[in-house]
PAZAPA-4460 file (N, C-alpha, C; in steps of 0.05 Angstrom, whole numbers, plus 32768, in hexadecimal, padded with zeros to 4 digits):
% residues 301
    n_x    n_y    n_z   ca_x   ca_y   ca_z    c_x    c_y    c_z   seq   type   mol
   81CB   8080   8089   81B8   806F   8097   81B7   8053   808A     1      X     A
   81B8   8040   8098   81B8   8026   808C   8198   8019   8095     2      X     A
   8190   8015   8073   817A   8009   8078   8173   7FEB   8061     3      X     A
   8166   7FD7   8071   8167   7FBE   8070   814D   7FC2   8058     4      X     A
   8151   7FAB   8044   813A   7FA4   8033   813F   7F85   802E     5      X     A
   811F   7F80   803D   811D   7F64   8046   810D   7F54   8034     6      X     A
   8110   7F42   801C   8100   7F3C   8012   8105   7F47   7FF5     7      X     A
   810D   7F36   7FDF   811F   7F45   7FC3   8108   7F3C   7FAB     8      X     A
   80EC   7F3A   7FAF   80DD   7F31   7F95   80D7   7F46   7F86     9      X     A
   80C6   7F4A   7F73   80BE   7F54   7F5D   80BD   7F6E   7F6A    10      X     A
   80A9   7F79   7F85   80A4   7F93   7F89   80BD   7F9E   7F95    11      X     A
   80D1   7F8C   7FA0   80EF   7FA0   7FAA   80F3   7FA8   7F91    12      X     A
   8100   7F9C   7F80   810D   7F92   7F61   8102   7FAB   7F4B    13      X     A
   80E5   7FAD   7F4B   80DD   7FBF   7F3B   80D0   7FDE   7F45    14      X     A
   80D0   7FD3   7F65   80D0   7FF5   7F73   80CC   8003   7F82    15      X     A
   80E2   7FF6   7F95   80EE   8006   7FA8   8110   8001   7FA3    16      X     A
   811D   7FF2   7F98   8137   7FF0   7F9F   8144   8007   7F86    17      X     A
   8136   8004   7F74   8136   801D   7F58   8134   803A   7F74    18      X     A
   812B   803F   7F7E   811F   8057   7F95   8135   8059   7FA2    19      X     A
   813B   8049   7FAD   814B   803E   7FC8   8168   8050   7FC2    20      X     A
   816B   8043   7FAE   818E   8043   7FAA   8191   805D   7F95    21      X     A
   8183   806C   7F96   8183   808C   7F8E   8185   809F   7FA0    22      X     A
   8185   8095   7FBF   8185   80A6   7FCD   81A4   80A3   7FDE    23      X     A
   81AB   80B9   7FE4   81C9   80BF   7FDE   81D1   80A9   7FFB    24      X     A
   81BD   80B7   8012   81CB   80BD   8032   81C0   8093   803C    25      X     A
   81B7   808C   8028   81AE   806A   8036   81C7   8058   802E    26      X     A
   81CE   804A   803B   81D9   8030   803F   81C7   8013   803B    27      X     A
   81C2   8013   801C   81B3   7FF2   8023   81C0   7FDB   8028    28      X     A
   81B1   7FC9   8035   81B9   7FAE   8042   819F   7F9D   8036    29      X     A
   81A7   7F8C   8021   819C   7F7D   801C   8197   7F65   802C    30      X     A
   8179   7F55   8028   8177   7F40   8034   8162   7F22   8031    31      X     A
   816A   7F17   8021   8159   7EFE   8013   816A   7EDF   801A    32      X     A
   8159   7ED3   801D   8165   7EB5   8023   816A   7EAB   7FFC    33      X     A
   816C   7EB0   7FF0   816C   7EAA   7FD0   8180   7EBE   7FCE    34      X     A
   819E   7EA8   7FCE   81B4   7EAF   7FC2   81BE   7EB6   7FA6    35      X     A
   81B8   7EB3   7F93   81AF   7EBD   7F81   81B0   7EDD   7F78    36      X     A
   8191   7EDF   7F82   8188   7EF8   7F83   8193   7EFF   7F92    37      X     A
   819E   7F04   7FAF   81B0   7F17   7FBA   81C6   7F1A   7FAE    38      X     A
   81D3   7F0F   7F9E   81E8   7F11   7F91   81EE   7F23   7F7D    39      X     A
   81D6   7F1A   7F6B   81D2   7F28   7F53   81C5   7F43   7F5E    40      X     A
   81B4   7F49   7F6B   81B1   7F65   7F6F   81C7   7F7B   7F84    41      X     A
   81D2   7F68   7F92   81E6   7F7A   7F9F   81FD   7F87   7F87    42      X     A
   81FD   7F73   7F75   820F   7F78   7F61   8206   7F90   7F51    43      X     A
   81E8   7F8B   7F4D   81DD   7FA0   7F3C   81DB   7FC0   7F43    44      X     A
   81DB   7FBF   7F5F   81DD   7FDA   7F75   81F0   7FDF   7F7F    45      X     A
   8206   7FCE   7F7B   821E   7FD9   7F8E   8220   7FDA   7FA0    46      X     A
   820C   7FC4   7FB4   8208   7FC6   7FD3   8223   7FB9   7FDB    47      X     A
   8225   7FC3   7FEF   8234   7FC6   8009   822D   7FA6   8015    48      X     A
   8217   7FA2   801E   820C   7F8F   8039   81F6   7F85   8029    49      X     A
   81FA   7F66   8033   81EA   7F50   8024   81E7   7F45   803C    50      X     A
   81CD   7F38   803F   81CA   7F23   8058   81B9   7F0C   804C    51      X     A
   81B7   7EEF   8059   81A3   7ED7   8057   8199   7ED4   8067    52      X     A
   819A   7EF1   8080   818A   7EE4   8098   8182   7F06   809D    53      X     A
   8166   7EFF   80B3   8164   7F18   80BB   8175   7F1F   80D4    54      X     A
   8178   7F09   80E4   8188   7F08   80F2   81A4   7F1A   80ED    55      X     A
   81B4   7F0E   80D6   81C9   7F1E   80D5   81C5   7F35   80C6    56      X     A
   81AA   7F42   80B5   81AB   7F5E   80B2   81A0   7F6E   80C7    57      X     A
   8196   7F66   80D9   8193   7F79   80F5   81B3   7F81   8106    58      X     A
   81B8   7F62   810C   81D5   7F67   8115   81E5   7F82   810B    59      X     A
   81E7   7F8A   80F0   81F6   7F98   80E2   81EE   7FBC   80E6    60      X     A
   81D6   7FBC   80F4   81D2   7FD0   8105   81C5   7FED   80ED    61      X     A
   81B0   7FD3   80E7   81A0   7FEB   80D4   818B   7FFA   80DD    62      X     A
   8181   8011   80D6   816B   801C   80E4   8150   8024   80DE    63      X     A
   8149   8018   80D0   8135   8011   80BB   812D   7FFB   80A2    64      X     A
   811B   7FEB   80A2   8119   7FD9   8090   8106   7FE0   807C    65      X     A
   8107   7FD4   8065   80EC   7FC4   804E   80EC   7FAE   8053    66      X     A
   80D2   7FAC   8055   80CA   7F85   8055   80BC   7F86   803E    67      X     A
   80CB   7F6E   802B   80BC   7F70   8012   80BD   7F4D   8012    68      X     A
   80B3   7F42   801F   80B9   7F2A   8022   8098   7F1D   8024    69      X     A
   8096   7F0D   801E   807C   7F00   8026   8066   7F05   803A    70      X     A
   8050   7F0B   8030   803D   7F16   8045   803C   7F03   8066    71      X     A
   8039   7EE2   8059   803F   7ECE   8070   805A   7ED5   8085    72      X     A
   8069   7EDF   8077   8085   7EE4   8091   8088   7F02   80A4    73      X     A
   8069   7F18   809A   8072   7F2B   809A   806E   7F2D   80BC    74      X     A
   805A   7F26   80D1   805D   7F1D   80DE   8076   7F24   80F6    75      X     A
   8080   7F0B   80ED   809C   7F00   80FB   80B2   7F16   80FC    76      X     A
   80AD   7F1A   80E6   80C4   7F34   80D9   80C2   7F4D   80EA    77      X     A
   80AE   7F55   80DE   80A5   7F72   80EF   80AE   7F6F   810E    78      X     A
   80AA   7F50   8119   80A6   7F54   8140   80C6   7F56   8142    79      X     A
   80D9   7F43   8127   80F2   7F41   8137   8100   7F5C   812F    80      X     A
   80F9   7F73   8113   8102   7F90   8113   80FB   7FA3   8132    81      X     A
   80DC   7FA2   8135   80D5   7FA9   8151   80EE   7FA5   816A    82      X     A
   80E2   7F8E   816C   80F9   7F8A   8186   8115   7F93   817F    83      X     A
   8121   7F9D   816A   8143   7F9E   816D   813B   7FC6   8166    84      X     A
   8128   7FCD   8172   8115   7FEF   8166   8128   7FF1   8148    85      X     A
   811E   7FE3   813B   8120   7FEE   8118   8103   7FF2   8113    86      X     A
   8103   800E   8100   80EE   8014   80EE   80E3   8001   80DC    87      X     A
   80CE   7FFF   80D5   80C4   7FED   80C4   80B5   7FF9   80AB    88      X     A
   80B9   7FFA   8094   80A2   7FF6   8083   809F   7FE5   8074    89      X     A
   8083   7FD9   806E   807B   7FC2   806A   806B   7FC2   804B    90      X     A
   806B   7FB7   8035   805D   7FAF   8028   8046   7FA9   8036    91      X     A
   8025   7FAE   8025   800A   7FAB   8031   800D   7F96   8026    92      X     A
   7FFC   7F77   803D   7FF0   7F8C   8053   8004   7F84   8065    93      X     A
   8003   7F8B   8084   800B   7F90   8096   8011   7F6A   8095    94      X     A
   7FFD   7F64   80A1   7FF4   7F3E   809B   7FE2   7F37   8094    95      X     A
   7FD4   7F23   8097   7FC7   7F17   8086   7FA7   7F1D   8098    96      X     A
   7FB4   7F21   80B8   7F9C   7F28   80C5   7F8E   7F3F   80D3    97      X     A
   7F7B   7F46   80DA   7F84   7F65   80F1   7F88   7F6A   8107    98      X     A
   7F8C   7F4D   810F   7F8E   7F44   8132   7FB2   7F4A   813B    99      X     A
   7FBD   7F41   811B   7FDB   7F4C   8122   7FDD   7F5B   8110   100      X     A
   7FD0   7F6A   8106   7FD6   7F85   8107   7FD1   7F97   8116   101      X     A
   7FBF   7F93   811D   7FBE   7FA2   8139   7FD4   7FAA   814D   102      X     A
   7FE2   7F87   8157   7FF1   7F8A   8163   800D   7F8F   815E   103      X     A
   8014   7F92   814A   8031   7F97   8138   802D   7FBE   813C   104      X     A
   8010   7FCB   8135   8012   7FE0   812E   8015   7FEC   8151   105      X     A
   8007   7FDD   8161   8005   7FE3   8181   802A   7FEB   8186   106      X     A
   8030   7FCC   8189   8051   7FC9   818A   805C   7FE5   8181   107      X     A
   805A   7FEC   8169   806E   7FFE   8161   8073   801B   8169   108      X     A
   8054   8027   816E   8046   8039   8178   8055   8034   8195   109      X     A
   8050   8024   81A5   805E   8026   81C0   807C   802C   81C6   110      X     A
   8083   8028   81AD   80A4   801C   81B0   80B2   8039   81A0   111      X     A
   809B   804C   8194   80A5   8061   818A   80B5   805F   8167   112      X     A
   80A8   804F   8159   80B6   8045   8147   809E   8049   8127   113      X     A
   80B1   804B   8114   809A   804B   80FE   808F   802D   80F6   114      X     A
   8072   802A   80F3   8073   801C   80E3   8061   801B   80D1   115      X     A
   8066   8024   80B3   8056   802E   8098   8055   8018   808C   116      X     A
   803A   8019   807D   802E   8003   8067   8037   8010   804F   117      X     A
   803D   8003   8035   8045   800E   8023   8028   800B   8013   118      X     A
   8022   8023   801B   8001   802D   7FFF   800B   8040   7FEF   119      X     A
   8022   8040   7FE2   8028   804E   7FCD   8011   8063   7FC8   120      X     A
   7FF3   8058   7FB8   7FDF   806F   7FA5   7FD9   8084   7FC0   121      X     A
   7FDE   8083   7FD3   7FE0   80A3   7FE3   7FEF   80B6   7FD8   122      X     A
   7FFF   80AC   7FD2   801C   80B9   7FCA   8021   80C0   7FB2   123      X     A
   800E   80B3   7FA3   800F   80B9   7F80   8003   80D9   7F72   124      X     A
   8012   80E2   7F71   8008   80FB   7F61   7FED   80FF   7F55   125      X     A
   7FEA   80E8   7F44   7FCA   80E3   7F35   7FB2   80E8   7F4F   126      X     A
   7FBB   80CE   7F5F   7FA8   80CD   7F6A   7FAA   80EA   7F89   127      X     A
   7FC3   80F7   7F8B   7FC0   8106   7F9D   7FB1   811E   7F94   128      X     A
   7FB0   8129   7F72   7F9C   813F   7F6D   7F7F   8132   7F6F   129      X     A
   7F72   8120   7F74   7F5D   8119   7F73   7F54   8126   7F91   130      X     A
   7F6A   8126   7FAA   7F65   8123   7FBA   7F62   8149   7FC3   131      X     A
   7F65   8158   7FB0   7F62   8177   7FB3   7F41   8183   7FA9   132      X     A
   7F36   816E   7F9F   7F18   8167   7F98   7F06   8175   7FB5   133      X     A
   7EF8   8186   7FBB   7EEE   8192   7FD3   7ED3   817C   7FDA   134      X     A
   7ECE   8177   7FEB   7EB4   8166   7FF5   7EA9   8159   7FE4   135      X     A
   7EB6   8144   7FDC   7EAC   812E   7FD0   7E90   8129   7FD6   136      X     A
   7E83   8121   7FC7   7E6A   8117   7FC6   7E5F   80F6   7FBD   137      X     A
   7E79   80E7   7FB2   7E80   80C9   7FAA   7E9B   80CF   7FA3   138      X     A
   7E9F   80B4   7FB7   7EC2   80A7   7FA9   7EBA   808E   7F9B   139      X     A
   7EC8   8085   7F89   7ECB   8068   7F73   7EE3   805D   7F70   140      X     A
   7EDF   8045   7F77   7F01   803C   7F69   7EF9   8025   7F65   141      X     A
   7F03   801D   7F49   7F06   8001   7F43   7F21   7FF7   7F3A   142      X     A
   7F29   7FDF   7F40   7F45   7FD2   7F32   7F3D   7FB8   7F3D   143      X     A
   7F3D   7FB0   7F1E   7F3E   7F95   7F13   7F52   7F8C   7F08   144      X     A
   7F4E   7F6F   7F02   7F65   7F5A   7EFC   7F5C   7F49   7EF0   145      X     A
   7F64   7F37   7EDB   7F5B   7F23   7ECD   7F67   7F04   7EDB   146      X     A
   7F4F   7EF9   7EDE   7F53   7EE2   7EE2   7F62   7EDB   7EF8   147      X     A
   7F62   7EE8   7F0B   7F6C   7EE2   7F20   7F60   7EE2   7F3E   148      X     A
   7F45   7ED2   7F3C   7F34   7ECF   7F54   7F4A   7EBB   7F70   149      X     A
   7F38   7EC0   7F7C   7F50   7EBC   7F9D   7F41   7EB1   7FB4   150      X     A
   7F4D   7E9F   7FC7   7F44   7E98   7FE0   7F3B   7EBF   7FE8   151      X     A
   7F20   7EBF   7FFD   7F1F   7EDC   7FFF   7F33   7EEF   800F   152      X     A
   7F42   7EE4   801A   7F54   7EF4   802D   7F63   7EFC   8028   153      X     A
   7F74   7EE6   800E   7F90   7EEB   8005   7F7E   7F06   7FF2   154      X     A
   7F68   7F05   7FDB   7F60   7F1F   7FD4   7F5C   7F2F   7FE0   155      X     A
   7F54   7F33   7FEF   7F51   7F49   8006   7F66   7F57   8010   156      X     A
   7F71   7F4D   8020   7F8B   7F57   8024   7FA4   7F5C   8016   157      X     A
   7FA5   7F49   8000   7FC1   7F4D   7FEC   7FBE   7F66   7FD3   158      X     A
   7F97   7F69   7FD0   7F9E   7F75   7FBD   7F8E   7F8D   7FC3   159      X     A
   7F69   7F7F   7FC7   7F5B   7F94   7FC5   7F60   7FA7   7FDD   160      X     A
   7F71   7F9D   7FF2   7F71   7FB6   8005   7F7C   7FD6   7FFA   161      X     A
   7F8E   7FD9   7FE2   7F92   7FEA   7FD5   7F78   7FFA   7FC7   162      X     A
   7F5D   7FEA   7FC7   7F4B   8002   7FC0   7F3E   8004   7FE4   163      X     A
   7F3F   7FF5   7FF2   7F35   8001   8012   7F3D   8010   8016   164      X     A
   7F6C   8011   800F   7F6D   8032   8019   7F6C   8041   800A   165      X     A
   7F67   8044   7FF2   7F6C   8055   7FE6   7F4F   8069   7FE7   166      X     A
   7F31   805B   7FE6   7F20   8069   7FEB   7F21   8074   8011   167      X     A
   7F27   805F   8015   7F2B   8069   803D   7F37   8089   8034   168      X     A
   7F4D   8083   8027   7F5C   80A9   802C   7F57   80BA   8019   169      X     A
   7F3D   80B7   8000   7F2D   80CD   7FF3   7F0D   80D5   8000   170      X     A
   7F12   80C2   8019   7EEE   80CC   8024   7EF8   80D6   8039   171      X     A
   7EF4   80F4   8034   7EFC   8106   8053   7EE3   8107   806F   172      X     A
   7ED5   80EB   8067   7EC3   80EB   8078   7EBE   80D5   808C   173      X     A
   7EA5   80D5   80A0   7EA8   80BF   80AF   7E91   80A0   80AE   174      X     A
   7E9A   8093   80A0   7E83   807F   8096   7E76   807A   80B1   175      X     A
   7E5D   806D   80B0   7E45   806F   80B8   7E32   8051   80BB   176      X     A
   7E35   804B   80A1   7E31   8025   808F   7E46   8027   8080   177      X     A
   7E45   8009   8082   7E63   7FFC   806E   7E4A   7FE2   8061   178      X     A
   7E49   7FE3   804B   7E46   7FC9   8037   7E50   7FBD   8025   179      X     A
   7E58   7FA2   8029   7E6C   7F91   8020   7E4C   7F7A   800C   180      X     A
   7E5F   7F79   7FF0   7E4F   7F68   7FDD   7E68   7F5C   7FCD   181      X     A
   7E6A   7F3C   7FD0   7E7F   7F2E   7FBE   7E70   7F1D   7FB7   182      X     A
   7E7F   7F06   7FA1   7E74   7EF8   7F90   7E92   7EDF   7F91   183      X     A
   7E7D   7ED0   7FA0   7E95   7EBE   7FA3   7E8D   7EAD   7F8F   184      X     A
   7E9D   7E94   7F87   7E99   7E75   7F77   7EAB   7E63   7F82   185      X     A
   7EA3   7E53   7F97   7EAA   7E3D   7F9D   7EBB   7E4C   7FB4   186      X     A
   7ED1   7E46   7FB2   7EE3   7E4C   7FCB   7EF2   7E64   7FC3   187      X     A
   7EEC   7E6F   7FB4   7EF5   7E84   7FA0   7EEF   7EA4   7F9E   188      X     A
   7EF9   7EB8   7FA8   7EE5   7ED7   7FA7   7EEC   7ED7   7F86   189      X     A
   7EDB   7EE5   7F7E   7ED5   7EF4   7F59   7EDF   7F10   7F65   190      X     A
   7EC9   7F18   7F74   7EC9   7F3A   7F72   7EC0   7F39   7F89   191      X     A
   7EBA   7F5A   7F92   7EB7   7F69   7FA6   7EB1   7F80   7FAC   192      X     A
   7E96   7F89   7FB2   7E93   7FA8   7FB7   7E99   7FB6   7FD0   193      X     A
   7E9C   7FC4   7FD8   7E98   7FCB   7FEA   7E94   7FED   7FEC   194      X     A
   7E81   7FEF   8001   7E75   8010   7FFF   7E6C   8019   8019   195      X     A
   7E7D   803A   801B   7E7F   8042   8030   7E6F   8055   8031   196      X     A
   7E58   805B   804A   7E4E   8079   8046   7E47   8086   805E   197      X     A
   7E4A   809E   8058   7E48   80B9   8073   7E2B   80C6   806B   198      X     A
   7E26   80DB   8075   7E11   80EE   8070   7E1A   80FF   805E   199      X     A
   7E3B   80FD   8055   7E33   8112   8040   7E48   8102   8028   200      X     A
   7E4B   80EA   8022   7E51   80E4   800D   7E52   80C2   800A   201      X     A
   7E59   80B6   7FEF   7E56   8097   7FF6   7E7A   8096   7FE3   202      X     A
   7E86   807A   7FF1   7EA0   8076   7FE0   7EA3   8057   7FE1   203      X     A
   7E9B   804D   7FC0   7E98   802F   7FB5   7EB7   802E   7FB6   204      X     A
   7EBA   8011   7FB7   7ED6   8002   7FB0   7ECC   7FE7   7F9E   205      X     A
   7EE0   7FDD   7F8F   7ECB   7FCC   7F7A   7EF0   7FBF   7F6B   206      X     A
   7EE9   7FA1   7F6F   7F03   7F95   7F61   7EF4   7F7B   7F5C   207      X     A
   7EFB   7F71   7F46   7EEF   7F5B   7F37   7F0B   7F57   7F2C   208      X     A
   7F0F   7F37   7F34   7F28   7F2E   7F2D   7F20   7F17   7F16   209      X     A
   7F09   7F19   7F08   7F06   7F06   7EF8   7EFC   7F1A   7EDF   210      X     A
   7F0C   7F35   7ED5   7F04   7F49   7EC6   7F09   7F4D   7EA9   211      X     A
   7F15   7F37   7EA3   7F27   7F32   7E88   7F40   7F43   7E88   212      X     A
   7F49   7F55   7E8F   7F5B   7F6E   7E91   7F64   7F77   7EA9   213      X     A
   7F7B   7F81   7EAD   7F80   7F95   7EC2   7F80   7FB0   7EC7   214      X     A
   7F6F   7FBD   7ECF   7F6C   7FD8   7ECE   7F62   7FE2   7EF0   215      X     A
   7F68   8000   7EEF   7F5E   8008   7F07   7F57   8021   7F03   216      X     A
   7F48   8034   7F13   7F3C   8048   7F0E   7F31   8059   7F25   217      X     A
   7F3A   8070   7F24   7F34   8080   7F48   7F20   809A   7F38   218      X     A
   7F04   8098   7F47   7EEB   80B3   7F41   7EEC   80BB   7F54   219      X     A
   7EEF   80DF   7F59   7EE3   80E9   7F68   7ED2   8100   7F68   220      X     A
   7EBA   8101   7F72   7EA7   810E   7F68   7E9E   812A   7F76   221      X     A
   7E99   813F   7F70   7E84   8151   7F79   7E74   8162   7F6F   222      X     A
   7E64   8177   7F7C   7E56   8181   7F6F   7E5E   8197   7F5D   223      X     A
   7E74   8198   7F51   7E80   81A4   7F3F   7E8A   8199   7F22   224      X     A
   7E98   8183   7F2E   7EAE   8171   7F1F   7EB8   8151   7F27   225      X     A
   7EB5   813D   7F0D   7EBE   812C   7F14   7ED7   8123   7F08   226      X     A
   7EEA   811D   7F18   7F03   811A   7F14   7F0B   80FA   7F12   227      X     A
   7F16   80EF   7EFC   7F1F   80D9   7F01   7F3F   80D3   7EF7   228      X     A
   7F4D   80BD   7F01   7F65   80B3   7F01   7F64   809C   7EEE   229      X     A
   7F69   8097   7EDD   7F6A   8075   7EC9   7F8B   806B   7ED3   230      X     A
   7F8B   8058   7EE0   7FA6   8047   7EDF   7FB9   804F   7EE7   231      X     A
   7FAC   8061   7F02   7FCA   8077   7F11   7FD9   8087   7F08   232      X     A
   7FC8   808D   7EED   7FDB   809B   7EDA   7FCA   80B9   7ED0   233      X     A
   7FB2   80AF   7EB7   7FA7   80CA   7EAB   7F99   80DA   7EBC   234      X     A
   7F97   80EA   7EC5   7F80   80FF   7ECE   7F6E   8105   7EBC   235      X     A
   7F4E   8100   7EBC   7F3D   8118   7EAE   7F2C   811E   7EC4   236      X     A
   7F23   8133   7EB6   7F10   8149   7EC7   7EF7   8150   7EBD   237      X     A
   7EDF   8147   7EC5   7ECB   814C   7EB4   7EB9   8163   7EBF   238      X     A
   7EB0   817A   7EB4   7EA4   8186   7EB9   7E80   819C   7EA7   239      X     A
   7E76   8195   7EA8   7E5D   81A3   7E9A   7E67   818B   7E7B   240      X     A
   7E61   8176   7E7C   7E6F   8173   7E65   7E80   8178   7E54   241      X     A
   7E9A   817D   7E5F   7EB0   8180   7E5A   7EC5   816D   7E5D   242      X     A
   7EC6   815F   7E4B   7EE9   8152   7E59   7F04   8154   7E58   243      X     A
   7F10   8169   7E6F   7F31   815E   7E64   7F40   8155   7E76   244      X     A
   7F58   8143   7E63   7F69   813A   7E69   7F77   8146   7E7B   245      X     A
   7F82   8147   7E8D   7F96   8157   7E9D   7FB3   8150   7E90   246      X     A
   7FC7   8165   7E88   7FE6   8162   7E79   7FF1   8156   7E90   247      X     A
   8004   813D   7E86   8015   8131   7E9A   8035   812C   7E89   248      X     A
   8049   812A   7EA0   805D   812F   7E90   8063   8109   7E86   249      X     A
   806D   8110   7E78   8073   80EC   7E65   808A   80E8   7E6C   250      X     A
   809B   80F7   7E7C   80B5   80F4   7E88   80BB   80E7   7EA1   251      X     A
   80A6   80EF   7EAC   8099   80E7   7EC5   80A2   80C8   7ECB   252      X     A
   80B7   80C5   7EE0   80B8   809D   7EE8   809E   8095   7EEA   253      X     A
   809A   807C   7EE9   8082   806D   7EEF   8083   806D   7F09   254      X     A
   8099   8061   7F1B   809C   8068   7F33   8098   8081   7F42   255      X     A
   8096   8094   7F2E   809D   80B0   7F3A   8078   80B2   7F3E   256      X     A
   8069   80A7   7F29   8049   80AD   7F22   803B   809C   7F39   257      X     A
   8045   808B   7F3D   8037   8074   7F4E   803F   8076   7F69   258      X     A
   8048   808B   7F76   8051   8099   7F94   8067   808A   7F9D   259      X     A
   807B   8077   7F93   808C   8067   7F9A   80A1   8079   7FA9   260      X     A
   80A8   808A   7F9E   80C8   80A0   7FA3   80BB   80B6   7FB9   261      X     A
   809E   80B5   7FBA   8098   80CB   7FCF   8096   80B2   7FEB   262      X     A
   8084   809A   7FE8   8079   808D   7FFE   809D   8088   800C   263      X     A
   80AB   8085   8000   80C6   807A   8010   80D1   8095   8019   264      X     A
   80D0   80AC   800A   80DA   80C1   8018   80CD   80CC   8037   265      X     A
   80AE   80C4   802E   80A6   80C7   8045   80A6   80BA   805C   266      X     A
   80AB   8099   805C   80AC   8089   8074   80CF   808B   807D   267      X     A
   80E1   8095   8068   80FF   80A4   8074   8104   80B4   8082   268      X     A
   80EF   80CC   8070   80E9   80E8   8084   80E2   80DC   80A7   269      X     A
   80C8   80D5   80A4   80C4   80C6   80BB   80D6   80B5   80D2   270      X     A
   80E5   80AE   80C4   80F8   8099   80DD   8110   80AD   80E7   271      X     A
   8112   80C2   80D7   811F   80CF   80E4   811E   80EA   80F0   272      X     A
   80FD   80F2   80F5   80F1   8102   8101   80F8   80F1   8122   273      X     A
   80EB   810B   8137   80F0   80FE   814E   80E8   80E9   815F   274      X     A
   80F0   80D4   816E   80E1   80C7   8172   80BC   80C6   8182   275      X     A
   80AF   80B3   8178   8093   80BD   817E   8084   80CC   8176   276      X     A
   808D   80DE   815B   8081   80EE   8141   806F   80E0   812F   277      X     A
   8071   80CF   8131   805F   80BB   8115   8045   80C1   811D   278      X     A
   8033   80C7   8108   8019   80B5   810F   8009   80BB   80F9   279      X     A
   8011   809E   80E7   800B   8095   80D4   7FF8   8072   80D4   280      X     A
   7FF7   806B   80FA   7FF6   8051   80FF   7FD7   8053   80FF   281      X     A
   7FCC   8062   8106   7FA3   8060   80FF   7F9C   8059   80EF   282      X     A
   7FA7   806C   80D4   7F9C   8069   80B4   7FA3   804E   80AF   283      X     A
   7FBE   8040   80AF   7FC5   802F   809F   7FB7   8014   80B8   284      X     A
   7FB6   8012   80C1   7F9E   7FFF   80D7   7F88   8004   80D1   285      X     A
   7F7B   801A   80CD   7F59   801C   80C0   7F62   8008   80AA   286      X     A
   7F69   800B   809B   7F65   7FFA   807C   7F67   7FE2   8086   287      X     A
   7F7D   7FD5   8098   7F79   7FBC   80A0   7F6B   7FAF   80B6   288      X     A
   7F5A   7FC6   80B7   7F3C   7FB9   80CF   7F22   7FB8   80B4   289      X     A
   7F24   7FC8   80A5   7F13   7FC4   8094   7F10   7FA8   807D   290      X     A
   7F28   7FA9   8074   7F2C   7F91   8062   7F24   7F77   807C   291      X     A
   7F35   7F71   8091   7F29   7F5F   80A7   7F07   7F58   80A9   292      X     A
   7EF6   7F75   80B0   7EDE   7F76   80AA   7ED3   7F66   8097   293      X     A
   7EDD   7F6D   807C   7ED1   7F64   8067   7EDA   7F44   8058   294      X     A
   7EED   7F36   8069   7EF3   7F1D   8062   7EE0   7F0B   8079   295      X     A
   7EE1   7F1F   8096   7ECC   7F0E   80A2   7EB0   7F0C   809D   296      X     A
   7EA2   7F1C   808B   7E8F   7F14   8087   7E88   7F0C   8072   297      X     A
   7EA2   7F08   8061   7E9E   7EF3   8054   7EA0   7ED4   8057   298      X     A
   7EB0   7ECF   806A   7EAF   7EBC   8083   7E91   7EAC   8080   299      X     A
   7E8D   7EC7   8092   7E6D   7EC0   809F   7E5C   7EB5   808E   300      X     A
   7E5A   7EB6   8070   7E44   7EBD   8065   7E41   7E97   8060   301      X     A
***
């Protein structure tokens, strides 16, 4: 199967094309306007098919893409994979807004076609035993960043939407109120809470990009045990005052820890299930009606 990877920066580079080109039955077709880099990495993978246009890596009759290309182009990209019915998966977010996401996720859905957001921490081992935790009672997540405050949208969508979904898919419940608390300076977001709650549990999200450090951190709670994740990586488990560590193997890819090698197996699996099988298009649109939500009222304010 020949499949297109659109867009050659840091996240192709360090992980998915490492993924990509391990798997026996794919044909990659590279594709970046930076000659250069298509050069040097076709060289580095032994690809077959290099393109500088999307144009001519569609022509070449691939059946599935990565767009790892700029959130501003993703857009364009996605409508002209659509129309030629190629699969899409996309680096989050979808765009920059939820008016076309909406309609990108509509499009695809009609046309019988995948089209997956790449939220890796679904897919992460760490964070998928959190998710065997029985009726949560609070979800938590924080990930921060130093020094890196933002117009609010580009935060919103570029980064913190990774704790929207990530608590969206540890609360097996149906929120009720949504409260949004940021701390802007000047034209600038700092941070951002946000907190979700049902009748039978509450799940904070919380990123402060002005934190001195980078760190992130997934709680999940009940009336037994609280379980947490440090950095997509450690497990502990606290219970009656007890804490342990959960054994992890040190062998373990980083890629392999951080759901990279499962999320691509799964949007593969997918494209080649039958057509009109998907439906993965709700979840990954909830996150981007929510983040939407929460930039408009910061808008407003």
């Amino acid at each position: 199967m020949k499949v297109g990877v659109i867009g050659i920066g840091d996240i192709a580079k360090k992980a998915y094309l490492p993924v990509l080109s391990q798997i026996a039955h794919l044909e990659i077709c590279l594709c970046t306007r930076n000659d250069v880099t298509l050069k040097k990495v076709k060289e580095q993978y032994g690809v077959k098919y290099a393109f500088s246009s999307v144009d001519d890596l569609i022509a070449e009759g691939i059946h599935a893409a990565f767009v790892h290309s700029s959130t501003a182009s993703h857009e364009q990209i996605i409508d002209q994979l659509l129309d030629h019915d190629i699969h899409v998966y996309v680096d989050k977010p979808i765009t920059y807004d939820g008016v076309s996401s909406i309609r990108l996720m509509e499009k695809a859905k009609s046309k019988g076609l995948v089209l997956m957001v790449g939220f890796n921490r679904r897919f992460a081992p760490p964070y998928q035993s959190l998710k065997t935790l029985q009726n949560p009672n609070m979800v938590l997540m924080k990930k921060n960043r130093g020094h890196q405050a933002a117009e609010p949208r580009t935060f919103i969508f570029d980064d913190f939407i990774h704790v929207i979904d990530t608590i969206l898919h540890h609360f097996p419940f149906q929120p009720n109120e949504t409260n949004i608390t940021v701390k802007m300076v000047g034209e600038s977001l700092h941070s951002v809470v946000l907190q979700l709650q049902s009748e039978e549990s509450i799940a904070i999200g919380i990123m402060n990009r002005e934190a001195g450090t980078t760190e992130e951190r997934l709680e999940v709670t009940n009336q037994n045990e609280t379980r947490i994740v440090e950095n997509v990586s450690d497990i502990y488990s606290h219970k009656d005052k007890v804490i342990q560590k959960h054994a992890s193997d040190d062998w373990e890819p980083t890629l392999q820890k951080r759901g990279f090698f499962a999320i691509v197996n799964a949007f593969l699996t997918a494209v080649m299930k039958d057509e009109g099988s998907y439906t993965g298009y709700d979840q990954d649109l909830e996150t981007h009606l929510l983040a939407e939500k929460i930039v408009k009222q910061i808008e407003g304010q």
